[in-house]
C-alpha positions as CSV (number, residue, x, y, z in Angstrom):
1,X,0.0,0.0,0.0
2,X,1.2,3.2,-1.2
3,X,1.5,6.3,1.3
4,X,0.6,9.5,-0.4
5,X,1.0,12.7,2.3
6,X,0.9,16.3,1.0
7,X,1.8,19.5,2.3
8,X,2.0,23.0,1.0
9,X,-1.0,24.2,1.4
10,X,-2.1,27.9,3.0
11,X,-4.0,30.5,3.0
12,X,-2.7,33.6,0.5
13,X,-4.2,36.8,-1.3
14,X,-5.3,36.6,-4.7
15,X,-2.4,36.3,-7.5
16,X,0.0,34.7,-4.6
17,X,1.7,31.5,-5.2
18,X,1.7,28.2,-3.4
19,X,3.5,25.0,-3.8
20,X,2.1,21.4,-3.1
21,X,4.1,18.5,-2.3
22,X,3.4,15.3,-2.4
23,X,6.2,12.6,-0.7
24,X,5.1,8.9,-1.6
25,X,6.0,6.0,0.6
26,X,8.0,4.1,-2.0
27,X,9.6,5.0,-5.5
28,X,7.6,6.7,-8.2
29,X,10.0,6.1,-10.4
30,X,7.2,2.8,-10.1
31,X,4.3,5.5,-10.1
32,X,3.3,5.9,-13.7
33,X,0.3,8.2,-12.9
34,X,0.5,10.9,-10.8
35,X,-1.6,13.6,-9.8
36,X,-3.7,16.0,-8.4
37,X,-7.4,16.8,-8.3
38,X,-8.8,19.4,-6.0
39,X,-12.7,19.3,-4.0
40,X,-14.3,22.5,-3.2
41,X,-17.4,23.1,-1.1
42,X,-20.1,22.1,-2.6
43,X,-18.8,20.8,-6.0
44,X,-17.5,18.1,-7.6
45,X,-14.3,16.7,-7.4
46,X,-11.8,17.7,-10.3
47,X,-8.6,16.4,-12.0
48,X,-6.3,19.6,-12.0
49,X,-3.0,17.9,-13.1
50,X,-1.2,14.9,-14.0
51,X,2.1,13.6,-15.0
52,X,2.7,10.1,-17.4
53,X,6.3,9.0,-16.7
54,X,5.1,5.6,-18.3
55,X,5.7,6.8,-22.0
56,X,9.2,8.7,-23.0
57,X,8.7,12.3,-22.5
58,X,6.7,12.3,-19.9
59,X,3.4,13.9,-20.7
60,X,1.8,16.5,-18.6
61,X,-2.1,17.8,-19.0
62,X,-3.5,20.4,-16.8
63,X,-7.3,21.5,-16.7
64,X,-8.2,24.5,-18.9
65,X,-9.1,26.2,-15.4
66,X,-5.3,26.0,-14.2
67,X,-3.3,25.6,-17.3
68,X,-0.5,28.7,-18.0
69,X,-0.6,28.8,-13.8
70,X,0.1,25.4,-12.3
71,X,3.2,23.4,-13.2
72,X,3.0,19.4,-12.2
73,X,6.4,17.8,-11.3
74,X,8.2,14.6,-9.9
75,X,11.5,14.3,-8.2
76,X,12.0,10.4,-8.3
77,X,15.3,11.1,-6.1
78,X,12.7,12.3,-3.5
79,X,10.0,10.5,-4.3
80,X,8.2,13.7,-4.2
81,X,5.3,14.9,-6.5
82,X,5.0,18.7,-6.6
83,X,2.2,21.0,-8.2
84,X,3.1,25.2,-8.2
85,X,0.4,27.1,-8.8
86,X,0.7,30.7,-9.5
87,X,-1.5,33.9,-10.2
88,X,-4.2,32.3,-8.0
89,X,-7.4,33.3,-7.5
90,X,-10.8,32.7,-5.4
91,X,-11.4,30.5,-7.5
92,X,-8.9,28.0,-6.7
93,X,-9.8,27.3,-3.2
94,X,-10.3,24.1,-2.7
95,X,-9.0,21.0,-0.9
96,X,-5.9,19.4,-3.0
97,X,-5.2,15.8,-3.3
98,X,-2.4,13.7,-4.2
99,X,-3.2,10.6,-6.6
100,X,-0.9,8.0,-8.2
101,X,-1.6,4.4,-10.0
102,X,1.3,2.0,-11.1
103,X,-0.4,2.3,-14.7
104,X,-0.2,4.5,-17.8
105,X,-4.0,5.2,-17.2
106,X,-3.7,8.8,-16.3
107,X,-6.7,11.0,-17.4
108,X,-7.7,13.8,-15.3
109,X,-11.4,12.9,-14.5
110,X,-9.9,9.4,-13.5
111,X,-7.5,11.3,-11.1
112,X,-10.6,10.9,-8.2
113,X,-10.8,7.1,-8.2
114,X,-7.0,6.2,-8.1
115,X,-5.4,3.2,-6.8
116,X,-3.7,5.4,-3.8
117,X,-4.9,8.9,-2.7
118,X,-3.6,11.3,0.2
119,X,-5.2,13.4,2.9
120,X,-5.7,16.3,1.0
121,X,-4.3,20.2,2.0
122,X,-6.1,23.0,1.9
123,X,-5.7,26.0,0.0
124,X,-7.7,29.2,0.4
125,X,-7.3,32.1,-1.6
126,X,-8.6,35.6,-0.5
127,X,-9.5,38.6,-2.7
């Protein structure tokens, strides 16, 4: 069973930046899927990022909501999944989450149900 614990998260003013981690219990050099999809009051859970190390370049996708301000990245010498996220807004508050699968299978909306998940941490943005 994979560990998935994040960290990062905050409170900041609108057009501040934050920086997630992620640190898994073993390798993801072995984690082909990673990453992040974000709950906010009320709504539904949604795929903000992921990385595909299973394919040579790794491919990246972002939601249209975040894309030119998050980055998705993985240290496998830390075994460490990070997401910055700039210029952010209202908007973006939400509770974050950590995701990972051993397989290729890496769209966003599939993000939710992954094989291993974290705890989730929170990031509110003021205006």
């Amino acid at each position: 069973q994979v560990q998935l614990v994040e960290s990062g998260g905050g409170s900041v003013e609108a057009g501040g930046s934050l920086r997630l981690s992620c640190a898994a219990s073993e390798s993801t050099s072995n984690l082909y899927c990673m990453g992040w999809f974000r709950q906010a009051p009320g709504k539904e859970r949604e795929g903000v990022a992921s990385l595909n190390s299973y394919y040579s370049p790794y491919g990246s996708f972002y939601a249209n909501s975040v894309k030119g301000r998050f980055t998705i990245s993985k240290d496998n010498a830390k075994n460490t999944l990070y997401l910055q996220m700039n210029s952010l807004t209202p908007e973006d508050t939400a509770m974050y989450y950590c995701a990972a699968r051993r397989s290729e299978y890496c769209l966003l909306e599939s993000l939710k149900d992954a094989t291993y998940r974290g705890q989730g941490t929170q990031v509110t943005v003021s205006s």
